[in-house]
C-alpha atoms as one frame of an Amber mdcrd trajectory, in Angstrom:
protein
   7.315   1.327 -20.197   7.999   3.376 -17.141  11.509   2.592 -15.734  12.597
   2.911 -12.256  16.101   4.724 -12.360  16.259   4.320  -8.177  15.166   2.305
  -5.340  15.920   2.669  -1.999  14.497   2.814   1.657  15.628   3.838   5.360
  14.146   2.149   8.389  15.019   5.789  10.266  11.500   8.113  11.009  13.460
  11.197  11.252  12.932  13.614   7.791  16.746  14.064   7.936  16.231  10.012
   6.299  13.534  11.524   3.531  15.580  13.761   2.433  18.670  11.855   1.998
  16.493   9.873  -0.434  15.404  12.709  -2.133  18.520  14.140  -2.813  19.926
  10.198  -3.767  16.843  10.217  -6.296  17.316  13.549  -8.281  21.556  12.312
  -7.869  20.619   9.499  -9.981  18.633  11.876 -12.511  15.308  10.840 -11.805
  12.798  12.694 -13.528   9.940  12.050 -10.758   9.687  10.315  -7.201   7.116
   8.103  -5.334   7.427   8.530  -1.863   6.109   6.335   0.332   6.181   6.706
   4.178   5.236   5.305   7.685   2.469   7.586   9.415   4.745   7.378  12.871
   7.198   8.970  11.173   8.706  11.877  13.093   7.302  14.461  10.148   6.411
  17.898  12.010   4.469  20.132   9.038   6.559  22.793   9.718   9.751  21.462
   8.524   8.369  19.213   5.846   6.410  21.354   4.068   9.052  23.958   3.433
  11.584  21.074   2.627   8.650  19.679  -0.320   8.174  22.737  -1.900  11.877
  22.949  -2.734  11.553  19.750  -4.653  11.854  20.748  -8.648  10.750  17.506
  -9.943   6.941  15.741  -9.674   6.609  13.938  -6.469   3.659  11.981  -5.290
   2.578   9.267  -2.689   1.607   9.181   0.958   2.171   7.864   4.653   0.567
   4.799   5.845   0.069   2.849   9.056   3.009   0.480   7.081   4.722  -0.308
   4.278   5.727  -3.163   2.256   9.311  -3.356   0.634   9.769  -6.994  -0.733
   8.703 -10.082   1.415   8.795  -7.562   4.426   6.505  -4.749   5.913   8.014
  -1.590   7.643   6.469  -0.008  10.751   8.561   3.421  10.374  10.593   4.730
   7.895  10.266   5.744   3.786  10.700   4.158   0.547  11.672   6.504  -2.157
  11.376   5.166  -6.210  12.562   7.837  -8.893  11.511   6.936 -12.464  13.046
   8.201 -15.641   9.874   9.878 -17.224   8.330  13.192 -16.002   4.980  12.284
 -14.737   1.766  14.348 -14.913   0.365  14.412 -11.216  -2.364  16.148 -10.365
  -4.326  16.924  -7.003  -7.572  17.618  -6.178  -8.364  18.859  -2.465 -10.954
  19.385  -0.131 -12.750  16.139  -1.361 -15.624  16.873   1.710 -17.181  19.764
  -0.050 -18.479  17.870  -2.968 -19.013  20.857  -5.206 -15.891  22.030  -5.060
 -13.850  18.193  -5.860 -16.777  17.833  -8.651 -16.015  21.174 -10.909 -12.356
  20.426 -10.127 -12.548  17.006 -11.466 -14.576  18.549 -14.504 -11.777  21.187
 -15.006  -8.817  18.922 -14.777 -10.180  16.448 -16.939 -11.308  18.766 -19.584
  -7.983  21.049 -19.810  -5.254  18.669 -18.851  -3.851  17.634 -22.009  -1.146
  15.093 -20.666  -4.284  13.690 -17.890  -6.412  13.353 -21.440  -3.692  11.565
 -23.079  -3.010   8.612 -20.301  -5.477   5.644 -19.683  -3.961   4.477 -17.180
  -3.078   6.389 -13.501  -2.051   5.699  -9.566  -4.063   6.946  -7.206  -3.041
   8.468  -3.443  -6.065   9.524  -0.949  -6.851  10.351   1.885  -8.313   7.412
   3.370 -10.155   9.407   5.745 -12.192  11.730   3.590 -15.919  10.818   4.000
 -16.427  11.749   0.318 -13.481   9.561  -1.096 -16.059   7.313  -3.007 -18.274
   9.593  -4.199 -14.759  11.261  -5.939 -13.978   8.237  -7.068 -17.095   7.489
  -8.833 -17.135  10.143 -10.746 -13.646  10.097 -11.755 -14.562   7.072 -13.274
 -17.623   8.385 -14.894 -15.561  11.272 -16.687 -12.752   9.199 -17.266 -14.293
   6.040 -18.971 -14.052   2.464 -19.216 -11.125   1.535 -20.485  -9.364   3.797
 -17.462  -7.188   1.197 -15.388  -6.421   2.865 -11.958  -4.563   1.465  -8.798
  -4.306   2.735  -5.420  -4.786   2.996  -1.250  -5.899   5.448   1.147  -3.270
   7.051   3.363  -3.865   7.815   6.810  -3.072   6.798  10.250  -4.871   3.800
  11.974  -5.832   5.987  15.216  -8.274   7.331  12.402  -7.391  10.748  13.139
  -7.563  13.088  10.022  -3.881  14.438   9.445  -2.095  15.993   6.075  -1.228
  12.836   4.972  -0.836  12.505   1.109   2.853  14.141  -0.445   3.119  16.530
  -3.282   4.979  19.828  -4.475   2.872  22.140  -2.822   3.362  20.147   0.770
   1.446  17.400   2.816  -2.173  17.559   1.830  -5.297  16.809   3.838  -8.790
  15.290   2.694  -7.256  15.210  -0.892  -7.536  12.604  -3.918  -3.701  12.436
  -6.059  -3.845  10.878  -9.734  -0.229  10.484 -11.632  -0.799   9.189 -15.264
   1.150   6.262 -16.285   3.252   6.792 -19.657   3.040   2.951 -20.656   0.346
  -0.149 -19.612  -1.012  -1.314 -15.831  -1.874  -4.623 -15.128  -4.199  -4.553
 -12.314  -4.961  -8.159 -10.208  -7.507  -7.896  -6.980  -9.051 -10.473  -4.351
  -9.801 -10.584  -1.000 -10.779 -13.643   0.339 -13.880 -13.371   2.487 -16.981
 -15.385   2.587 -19.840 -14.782   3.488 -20.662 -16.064   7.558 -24.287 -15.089
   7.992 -27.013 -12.837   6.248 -28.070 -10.869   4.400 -29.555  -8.359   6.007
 -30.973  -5.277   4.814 -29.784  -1.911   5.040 -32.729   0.285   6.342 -30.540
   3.437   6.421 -27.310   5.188   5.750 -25.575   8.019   5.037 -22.789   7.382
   3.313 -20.453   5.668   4.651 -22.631   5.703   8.147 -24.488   2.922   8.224
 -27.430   4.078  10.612 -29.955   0.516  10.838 -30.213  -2.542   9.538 -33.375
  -4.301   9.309 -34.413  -1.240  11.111 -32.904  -1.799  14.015 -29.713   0.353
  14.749 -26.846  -0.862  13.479 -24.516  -0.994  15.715 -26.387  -3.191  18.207
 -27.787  -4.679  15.437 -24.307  -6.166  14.086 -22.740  -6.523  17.808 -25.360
  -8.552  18.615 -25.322 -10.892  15.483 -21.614 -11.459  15.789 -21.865 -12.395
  19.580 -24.301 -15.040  18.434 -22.519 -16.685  15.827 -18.680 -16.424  17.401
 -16.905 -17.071  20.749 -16.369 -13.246  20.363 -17.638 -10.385  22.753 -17.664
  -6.820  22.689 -17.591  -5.851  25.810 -14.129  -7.669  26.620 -12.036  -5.608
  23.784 -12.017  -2.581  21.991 -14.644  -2.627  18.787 -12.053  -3.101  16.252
 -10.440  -5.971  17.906 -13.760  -7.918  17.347 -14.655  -6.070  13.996 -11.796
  -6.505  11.789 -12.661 -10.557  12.090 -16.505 -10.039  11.074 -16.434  -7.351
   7.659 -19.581  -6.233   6.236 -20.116  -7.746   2.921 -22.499  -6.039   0.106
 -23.972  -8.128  -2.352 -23.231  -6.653  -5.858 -25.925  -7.629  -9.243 -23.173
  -9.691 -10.519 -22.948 -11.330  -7.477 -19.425 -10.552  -6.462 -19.139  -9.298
  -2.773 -17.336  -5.560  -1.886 -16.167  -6.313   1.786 -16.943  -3.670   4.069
 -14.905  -2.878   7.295 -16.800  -1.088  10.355 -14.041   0.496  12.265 -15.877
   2.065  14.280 -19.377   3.094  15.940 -21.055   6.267  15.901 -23.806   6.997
  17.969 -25.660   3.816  17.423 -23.792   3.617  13.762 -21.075   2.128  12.158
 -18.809   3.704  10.363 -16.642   1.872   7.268 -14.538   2.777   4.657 -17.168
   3.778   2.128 -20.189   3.772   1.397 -22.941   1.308   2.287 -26.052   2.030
   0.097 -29.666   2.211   1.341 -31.519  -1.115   0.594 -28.555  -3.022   0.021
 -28.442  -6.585   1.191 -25.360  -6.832   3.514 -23.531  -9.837   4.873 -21.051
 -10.479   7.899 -17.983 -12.212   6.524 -14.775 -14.587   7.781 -12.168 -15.615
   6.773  -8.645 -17.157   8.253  -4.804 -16.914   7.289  -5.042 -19.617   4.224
  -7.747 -18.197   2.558  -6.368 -14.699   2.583  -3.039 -15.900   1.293  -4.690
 -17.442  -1.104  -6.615 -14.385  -2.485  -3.272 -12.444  -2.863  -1.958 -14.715
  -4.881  -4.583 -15.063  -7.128  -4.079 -11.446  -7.364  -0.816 -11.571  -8.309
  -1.172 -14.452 -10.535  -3.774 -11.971 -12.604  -0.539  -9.190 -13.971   1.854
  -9.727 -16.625   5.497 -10.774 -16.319   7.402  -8.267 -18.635   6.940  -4.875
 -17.048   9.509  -4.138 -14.173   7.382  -2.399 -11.063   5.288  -3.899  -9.003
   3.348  -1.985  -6.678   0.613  -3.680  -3.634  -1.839  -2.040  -2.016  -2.842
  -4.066   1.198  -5.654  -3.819   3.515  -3.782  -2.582   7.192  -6.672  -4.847
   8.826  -5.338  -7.791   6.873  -1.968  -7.324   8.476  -3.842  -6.863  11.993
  -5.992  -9.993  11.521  -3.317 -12.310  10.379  -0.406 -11.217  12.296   2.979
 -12.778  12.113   0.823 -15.236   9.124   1.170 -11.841   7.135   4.655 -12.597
   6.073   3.011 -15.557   3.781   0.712 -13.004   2.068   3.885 -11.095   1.158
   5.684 -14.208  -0.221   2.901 -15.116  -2.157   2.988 -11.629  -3.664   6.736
 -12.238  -4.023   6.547 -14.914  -5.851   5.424 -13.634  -8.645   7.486 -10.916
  -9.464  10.855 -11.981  -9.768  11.080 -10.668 -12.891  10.374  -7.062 -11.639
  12.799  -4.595 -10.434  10.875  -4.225  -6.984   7.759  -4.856  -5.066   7.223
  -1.966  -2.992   3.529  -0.756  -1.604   1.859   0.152   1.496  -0.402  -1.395
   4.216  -3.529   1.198   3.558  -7.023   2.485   4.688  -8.667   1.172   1.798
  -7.985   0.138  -2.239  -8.869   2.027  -4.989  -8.918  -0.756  -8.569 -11.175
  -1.835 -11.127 -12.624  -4.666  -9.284 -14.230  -8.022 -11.647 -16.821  -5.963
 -13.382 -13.910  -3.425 -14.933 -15.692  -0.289 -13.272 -13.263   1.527 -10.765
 -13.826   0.641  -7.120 -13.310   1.620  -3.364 -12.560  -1.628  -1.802 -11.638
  -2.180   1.903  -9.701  -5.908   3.021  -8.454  -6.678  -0.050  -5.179  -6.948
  -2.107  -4.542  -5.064  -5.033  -1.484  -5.378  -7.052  -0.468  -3.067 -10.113
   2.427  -4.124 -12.493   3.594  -1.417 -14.815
């Protein structure tokens, strides 16, 4: 069982606040260090950077539009978690030039004794690498089946790509971050969409593009469905204001639906976070506050009692949709884990967990909740 040997956060967004933490952390003999941190934090690379690769223990996480410590969410500021076991954490960068994250993959996986030995692993991304998926995919296909992986994409919600993912060597940029667990992971995920109108076909895409749909392009295509079937219009607010209330859904063979958020247009496009497959059947979705609360604690319900760390994984657009309602999501969550040391997480830009089916997935509006 991993133990935490330290928990603390600062609301502060100056680094002076990270590495007070730090130093608290490797006071208290921890052997490694999550950090997690809020993307408006006042970070400049040229100060951080030094200060991380003067860190002599593991360190891994990332900074996110928000965090989550306990039944409330953090806007600025860090959350630093040292645990008593040396963890084996391993990055893998320049995810956009698939060759190179492929024979990287291949390499780690086949000489990385301690990577070998662990089934089951955290993941920090980039959230805004365009081959996230595609990494993802095949980490799965190398690693196996019986691989239980949880995790969020880190990034900033002006969807600007930034060094946003913490490690030894610095903050990294379009990168993938794997730590291996010593001990088990429970994994529990939901969303709670359903489907509003559909399907529809995707007539092209590239991946995570979606270019037309029933061969008309997309981004009038969906604009234009979503006017007719809401009180909602375009034209009055910015695309995601409309957008994160109408998801894409795709239809999966087993019937389960991977939500899809467009959070943005390009050209006549729509970009989500990942993929959309040619020839898929697609749905718009909705959803309200209830039924999202709901799906978190489902997930929740799905983990074990008797390990002591909790850590959540939450869809940003979730907080964005249900506003001030979000505070019930994290209760729900809450709830559950009072026998754990602490619920900590972050608010991401998309969640990496094996989804119903057991195969690793990218997932995008949904809750995912590790207890290990």
């Amino acid at each position: 069982m991993l133990t935490p040997t330290f928990i603390w956060h600062s609301d502060s967004d100056q680094l002076s606040a990270l590495k007070q933490g730090i130093k608290l952390a490797q006071d208290a003999n921890s052997a490694s260090v999550l950090i997690l941190a809020c993307c408006q934090n006042d970070y400049p690379n040229w100060a951080i950077d030094p200060f991380l690769r003067t860190i002599e223990i593991p360190i891994f996480g990332g900074a996110y539009p928000q965090l989550i410590f306990g039944e409330s969410s953090m806007s600025q500021g860090v959350i630093i978690v040292g645990f008593s076991h040396t963890l084996s954490v391993s990055n893998i960068c320049q995810l956009d030039q698939k060759t190179t994250y492929i024979e990287g993959l291949e390499l780690i996986l086949e000489n990385d004794c301690n990577l070998q030995s662990h089934q089951n692993f955290l993941m920090f991304y980039d959230g805004l690498s365009l081959n996230s998926e595609d990494f993802i995919d095949s980490f799965y296909d190398c690693a196996g089946c019986d691989v239980n992986v949880i995790g969020g994409g880190a990034g900033s919600l002006d969807f600007v790509q930034r060094p946003c993912v913490f490690s030894n060597k610095g903050m990294l940029v379009d990168a993938m971050q794997f730590v291996g667990l010593p001990g088990p992971l429970d994994v529990g995920v939901a969303h709670g969409w359903e489907i509003l109108d559909g399907p529809y076909l995707v007539t092209e895409a590239r991946g995570s593009l979606t270019v037309s749909i029933n061969n008309q392009p997309a981004k009038d295509f969906y604009q234009q469905r979503v006017e007719e079937i809401s009180y909602s219009k375009f034209f009055q607010k910015d695309f995601y204001d409309v957008a994160k209330l109408f998801p894409l859904g795709i239809e999966g063979a087993n019937g389960e639906i991977l939500v899809r958020d467009p959070i943005k247009t390009v050209g006549s496009g729509l970009q989500c976070i990942g993929n959309v497959p040619v020839n898929s059947m697609i749905y718009i979705l909705k959803s309200d506050t209830e039924s999202l609360v709901a799906a978190a604690s489902i997930a929740a319900n799905c983990l074990g009692s008797v390990r002591p760390s909790v850590l959540v994984f939450d869809c940003i657009s979730r907080f964005l949709y249900m506003d001030q309602g979000f505070k019930q999501e994290l209760a729900a969550i809450n709830a559950t884990a009072e026998n754990s040391s602490f619920v900590v997480g972050a608010l991401s830009l998309g969640e990496v967990a094996n989804a119903g089916s057991g195969a690793i997935s990218l997932l995008n509006k949904s809750t995912a909740i590790g207890r290990f």
